[in-house]
BAVEX-931529 format. One record per residue: z, y, x of N, C-alpha, C in turn; residue in three letters. Coordinates in nm, 4 decimals, padded with zeros to 6 digits. Layout:
% BAVEX-931529
[rec [Z, Y, X], [Z, Y, X], [Z, Y, X], "ALA"]
...
END
This chain:
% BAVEX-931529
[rec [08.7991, 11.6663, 08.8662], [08.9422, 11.6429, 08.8685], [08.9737, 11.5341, 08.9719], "UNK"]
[rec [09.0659, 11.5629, 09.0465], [09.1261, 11.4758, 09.1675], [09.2559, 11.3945, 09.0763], "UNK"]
[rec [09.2349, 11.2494, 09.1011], [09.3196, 11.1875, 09.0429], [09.4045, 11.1158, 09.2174], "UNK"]
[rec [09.5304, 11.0931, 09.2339], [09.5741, 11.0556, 09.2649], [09.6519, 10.9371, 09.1903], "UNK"]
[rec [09.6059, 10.7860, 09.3247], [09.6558, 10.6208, 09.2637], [09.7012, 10.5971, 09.3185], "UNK"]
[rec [09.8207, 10.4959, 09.2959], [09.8698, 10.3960, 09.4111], [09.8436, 10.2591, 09.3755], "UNK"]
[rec [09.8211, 10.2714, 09.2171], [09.7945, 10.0707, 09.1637], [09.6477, 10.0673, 09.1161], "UNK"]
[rec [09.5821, 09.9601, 09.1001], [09.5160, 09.9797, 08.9875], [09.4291, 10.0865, 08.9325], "UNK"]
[rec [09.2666, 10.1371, 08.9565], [09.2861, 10.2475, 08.8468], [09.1845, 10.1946, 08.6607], "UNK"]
[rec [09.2275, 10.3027, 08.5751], [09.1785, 10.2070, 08.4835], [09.0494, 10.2819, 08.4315], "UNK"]
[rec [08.9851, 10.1992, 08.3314], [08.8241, 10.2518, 08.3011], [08.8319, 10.3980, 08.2941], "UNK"]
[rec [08.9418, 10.4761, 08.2111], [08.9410, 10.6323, 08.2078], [08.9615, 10.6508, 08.3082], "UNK"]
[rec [09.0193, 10.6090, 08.3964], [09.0188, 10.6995, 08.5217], [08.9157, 10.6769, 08.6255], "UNK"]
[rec [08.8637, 10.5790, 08.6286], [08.7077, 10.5464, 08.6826], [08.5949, 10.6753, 08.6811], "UNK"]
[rec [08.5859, 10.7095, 08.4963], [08.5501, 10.7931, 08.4239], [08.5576, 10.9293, 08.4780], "UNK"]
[rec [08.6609, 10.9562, 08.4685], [08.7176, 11.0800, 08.4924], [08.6668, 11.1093, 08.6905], "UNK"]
[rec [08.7207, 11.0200, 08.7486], [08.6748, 11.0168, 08.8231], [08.5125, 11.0265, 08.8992], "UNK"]
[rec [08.4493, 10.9775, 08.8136], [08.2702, 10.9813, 08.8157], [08.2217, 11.1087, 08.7715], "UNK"]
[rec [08.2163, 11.1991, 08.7153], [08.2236, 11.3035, 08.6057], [08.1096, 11.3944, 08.7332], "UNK"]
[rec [08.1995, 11.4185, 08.8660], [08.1487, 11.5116, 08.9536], [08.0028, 11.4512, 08.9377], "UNK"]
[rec [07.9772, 11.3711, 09.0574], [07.8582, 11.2662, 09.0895], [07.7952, 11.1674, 09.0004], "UNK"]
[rec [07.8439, 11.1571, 08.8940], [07.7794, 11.0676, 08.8333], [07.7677, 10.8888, 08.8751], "UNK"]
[rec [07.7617, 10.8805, 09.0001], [07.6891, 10.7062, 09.0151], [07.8224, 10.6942, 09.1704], "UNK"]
[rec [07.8733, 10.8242, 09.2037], [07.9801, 10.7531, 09.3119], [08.0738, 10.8339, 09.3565], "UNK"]
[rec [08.2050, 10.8076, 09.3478], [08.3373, 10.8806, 09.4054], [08.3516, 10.8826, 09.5121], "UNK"]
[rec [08.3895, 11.0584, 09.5478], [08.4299, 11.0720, 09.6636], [08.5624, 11.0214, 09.6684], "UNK"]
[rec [08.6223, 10.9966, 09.8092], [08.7457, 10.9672, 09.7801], [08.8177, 11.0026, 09.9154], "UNK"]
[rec [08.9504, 10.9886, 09.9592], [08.9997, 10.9735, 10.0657], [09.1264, 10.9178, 10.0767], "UNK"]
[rec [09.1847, 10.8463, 10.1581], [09.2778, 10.7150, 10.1409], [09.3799, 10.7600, 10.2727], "UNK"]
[rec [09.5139, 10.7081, 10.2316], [09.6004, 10.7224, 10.3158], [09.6450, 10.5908, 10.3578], "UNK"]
[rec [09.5389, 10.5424, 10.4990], [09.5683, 10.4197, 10.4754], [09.7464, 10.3308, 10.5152], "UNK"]
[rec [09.8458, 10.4126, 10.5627], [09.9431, 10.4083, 10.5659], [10.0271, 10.4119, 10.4510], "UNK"]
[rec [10.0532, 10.4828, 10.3722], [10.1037, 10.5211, 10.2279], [10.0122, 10.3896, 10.1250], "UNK"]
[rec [09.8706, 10.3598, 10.1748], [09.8146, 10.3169, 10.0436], [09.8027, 10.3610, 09.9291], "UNK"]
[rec [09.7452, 10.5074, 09.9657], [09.7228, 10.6100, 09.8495], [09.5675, 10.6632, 09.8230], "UNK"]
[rec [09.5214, 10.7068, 09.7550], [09.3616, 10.7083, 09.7163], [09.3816, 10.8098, 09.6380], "UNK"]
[rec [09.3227, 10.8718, 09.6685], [09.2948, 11.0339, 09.6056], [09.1295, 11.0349, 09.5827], "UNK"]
[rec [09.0745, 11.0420, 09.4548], [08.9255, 10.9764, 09.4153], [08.8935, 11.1049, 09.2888], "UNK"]
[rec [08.7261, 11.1904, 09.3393], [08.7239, 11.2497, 09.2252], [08.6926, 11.3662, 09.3047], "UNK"]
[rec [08.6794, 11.4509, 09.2092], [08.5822, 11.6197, 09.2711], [08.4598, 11.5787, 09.2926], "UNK"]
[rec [08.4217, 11.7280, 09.3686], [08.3061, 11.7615, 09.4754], [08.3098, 11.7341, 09.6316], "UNK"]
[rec [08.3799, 11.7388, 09.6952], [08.4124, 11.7249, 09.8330], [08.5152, 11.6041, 09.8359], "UNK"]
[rec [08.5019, 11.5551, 09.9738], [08.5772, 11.4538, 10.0011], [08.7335, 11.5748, 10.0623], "UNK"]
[rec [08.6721, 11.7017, 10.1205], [08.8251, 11.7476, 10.2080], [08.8732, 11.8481, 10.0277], "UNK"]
[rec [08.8206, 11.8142, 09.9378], [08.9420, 11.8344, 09.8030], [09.0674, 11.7118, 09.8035], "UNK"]
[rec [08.9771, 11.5867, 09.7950], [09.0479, 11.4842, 09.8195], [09.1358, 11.4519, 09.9311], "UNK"]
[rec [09.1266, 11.5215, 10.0084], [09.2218, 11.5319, 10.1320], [09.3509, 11.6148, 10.1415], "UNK"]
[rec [09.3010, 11.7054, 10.0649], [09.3796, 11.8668, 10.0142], [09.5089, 11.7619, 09.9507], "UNK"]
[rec [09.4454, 11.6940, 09.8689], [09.5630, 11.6433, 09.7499], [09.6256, 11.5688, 09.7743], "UNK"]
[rec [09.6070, 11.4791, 09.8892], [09.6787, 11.3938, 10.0079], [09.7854, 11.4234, 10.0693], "UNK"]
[rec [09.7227, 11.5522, 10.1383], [09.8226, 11.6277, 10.2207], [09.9083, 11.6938, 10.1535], "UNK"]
[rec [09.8836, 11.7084, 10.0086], [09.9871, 11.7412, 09.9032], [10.0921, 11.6795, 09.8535], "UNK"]
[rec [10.0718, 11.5294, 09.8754], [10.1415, 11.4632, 09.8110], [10.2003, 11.4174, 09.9879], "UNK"]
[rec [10.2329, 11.4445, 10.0660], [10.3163, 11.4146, 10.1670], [10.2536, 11.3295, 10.2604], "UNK"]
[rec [10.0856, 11.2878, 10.2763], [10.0361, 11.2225, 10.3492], [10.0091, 11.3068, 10.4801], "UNK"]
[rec [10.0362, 11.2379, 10.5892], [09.9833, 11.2523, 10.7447], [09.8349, 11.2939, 10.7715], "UNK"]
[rec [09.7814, 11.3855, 10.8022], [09.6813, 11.4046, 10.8666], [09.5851, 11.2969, 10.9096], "UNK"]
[rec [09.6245, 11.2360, 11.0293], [09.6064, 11.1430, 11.0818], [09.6185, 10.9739, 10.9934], "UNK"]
[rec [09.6503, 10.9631, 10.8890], [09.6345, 10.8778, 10.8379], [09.5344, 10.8795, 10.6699], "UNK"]
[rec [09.4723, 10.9739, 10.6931], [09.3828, 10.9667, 10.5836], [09.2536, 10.9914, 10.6799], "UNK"]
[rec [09.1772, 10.9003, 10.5836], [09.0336, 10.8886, 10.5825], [08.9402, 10.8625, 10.4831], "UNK"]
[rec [08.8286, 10.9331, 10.4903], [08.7183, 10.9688, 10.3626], [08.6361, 10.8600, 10.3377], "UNK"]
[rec [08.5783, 10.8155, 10.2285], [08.4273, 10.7129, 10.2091], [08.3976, 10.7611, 10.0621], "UNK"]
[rec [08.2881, 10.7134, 10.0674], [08.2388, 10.7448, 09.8983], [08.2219, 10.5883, 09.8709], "UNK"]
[rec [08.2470, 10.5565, 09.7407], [08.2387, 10.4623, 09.6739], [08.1171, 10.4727, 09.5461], "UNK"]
[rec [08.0960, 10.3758, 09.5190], [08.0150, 10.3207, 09.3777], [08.0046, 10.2139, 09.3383], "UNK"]
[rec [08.1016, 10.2069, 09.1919], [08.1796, 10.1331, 09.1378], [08.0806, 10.0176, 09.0664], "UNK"]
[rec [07.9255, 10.0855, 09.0777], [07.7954, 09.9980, 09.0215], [07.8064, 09.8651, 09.1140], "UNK"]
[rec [07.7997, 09.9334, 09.2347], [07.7696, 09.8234, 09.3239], [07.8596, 09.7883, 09.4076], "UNK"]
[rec [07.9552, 09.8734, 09.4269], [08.0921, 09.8107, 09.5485], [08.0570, 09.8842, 09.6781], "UNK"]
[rec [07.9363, 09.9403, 09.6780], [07.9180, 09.9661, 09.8205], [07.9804, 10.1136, 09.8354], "UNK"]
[rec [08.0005, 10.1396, 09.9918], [08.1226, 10.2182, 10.0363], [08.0498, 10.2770, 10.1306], "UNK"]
[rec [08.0230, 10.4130, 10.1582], [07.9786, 10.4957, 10.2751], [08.0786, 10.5542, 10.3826], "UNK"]
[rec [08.1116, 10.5664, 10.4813], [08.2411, 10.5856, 10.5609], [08.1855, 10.7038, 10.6453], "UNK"]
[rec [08.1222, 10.7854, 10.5520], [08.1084, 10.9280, 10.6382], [08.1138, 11.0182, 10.5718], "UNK"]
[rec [08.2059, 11.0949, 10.6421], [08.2405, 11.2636, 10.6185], [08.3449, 11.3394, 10.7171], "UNK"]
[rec [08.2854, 11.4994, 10.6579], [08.3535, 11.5756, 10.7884], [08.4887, 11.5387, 10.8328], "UNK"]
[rec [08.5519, 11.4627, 10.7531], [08.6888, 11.4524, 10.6893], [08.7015, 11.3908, 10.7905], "UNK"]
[rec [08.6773, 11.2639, 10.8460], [08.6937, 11.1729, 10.9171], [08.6561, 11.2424, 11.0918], "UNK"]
[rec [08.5832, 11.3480, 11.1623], [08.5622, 11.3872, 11.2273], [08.6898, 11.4348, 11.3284], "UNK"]
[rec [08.7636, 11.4305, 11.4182], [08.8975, 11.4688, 11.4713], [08.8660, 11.4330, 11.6571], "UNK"]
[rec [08.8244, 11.5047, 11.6709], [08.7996, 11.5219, 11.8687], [08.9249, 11.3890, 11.8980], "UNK"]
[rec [09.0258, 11.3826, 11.9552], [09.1068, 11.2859, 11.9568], [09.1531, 11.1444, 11.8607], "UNK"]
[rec [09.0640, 11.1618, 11.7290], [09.0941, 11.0201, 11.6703], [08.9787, 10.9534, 11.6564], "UNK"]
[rec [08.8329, 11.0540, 11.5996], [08.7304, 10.9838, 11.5741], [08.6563, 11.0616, 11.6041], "UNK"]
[rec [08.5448, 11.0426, 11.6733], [08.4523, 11.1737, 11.7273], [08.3128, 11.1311, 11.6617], "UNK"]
[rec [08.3073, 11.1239, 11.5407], [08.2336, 11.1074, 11.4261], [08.2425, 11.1520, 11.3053], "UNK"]
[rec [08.1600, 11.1579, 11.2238], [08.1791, 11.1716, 11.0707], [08.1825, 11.0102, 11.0102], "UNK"]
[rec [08.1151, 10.9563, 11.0258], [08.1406, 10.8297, 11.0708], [08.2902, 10.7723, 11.1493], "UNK"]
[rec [08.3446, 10.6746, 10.9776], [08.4568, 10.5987, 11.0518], [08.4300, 10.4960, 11.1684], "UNK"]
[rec [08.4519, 10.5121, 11.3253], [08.3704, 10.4351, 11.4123], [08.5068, 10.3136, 11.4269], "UNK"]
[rec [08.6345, 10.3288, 11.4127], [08.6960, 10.2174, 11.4371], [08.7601, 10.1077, 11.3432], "UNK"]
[rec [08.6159, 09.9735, 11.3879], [08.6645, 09.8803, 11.2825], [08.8091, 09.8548, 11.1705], "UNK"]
[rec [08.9052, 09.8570, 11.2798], [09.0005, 09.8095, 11.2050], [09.0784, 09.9703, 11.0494], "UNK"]
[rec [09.0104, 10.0356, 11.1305], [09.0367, 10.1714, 10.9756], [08.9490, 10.1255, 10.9409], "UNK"]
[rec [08.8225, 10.1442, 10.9277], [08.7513, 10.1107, 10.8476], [08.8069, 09.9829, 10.7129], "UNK"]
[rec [08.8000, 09.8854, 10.7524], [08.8477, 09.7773, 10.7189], [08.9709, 09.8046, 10.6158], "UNK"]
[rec [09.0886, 09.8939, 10.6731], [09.1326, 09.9329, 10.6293], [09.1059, 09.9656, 10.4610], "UNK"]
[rec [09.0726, 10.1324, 10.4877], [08.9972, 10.1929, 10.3608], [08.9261, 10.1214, 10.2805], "UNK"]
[rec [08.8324, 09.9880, 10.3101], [08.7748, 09.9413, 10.2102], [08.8520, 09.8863, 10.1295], "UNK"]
[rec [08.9521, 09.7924, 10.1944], [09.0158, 09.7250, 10.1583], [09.1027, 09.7965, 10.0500], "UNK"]
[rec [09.1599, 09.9275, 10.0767], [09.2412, 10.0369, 09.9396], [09.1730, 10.0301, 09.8548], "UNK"]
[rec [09.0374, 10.0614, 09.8859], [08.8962, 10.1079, 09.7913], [08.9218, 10.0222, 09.6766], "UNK"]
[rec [08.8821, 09.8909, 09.7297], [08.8768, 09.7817, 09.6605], [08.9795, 09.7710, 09.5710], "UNK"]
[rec [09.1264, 09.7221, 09.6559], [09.2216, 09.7461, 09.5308], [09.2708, 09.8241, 09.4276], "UNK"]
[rec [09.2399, 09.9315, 09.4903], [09.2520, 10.0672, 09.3339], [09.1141, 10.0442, 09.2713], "UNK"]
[rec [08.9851, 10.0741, 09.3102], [08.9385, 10.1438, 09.2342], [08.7910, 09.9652, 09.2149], "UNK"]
[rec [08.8370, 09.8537, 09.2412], [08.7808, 09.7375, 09.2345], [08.6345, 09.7447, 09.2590], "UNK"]
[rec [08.5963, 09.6046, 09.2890], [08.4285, 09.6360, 09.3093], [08.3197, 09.5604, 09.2331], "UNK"]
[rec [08.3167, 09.5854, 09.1228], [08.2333, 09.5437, 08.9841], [08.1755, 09.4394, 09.0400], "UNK"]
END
């Protein structure tokens, strides 16, 4: 289940969120909106539900999280775009920075 946050999320939804993977959420963040879409199998589900809720293309980007440890992976196809990032890998610091920083505030780092 894809949960879409904008504050805060709380232990059930942590939960709910973990269910796919077990030990870490996919997720993908609108870092403009400050929206976090966390949960499923794929990070481009989490993108799906982004672009559902009225987010820009261009302003979402993917990482996996784990809420054990805080640590944050910043690769997926999601993030890949010939003209924005020519990686799966988020390569520009200041997004990067970005996204953790959402990460952190919704979904905190134990």
């Amino acid at each position: 289940m894809i949960l879409l946050l904008r504050s805060r999320a709380t232990p059930e939804q942590l939960e709910i969120m973990l269910f796919e993977h077990k030990f870490y959420i996919k997720t993908a963040v609108d870092i403009e909106r400050r929206v976090l879409a966390g949960g499923g199998n794929l990070h481009y589900d989490c993108e799906q539900a982004l672009l559902g809720d009225n987010s820009r293309q261009e302003n979402i980007w993917a990482a996996s999280f784990m809420p054990s440890t805080g640590r944050m992976i910043f690769e997926s196809i999601v993030n890949l775009r010939p003209r924005q990032n020519k990686s799966m890998e988020i390569l520009d610091s200041n997004i990067r920075e970005r996204v953790a920083q959402i990460i952190t505030e919704i979904l905190g780092n134990t």
